[in-house]
N, C-alpha and C positions, 0 to 999 in steps of 0.2 A: 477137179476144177474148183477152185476159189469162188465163194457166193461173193459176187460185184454188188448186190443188192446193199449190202453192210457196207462196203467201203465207205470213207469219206473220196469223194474226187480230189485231186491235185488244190495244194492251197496255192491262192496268187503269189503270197513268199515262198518262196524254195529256198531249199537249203543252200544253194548259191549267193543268197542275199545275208547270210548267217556268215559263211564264210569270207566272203567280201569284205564287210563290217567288219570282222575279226583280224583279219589280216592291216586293213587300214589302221585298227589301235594299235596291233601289235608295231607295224612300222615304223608309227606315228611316237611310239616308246622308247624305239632305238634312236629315231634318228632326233627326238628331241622336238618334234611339232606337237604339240599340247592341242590345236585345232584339229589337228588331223587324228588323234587318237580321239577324241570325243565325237567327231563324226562318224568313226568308227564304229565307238559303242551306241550311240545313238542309231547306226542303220542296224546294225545286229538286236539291240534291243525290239524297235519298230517291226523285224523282220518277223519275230516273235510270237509280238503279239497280233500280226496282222494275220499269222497263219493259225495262232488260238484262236479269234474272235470268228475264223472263215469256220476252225472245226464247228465253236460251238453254236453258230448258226447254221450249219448243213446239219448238224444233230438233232436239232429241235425242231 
């Protein structure tokens, strides 16, 4: 069995909000929407860092 004591718990970004975002720029590339690709990267980016800043507050 796995020590639960170590883990970090689940961050509030998941990796669904990575993918999302990724997918929005990627569309937003093909189909030529400049707003819609940069809200893309903007929520992928955000998604990011909101699940860094959770690790390295559960770590300290």
């Amino acid at each position: 069995m796995a020590d639960t004591d170590n883990e970090v718990p689940e961050a509030p970004a998941k990796w669904e909000n990575v993918v999302v975002g990724k997918a929005k720029e990627v569309l937003g590339r093909v189909v030529g929407d400049e707003e819609l690709t940069e809200e893309g990267q903007e929520q992928e980016e955000v998604a990011h860092e909101v699940r860094e800043e959770y690790r390295e507050e559960k770590q300290d």
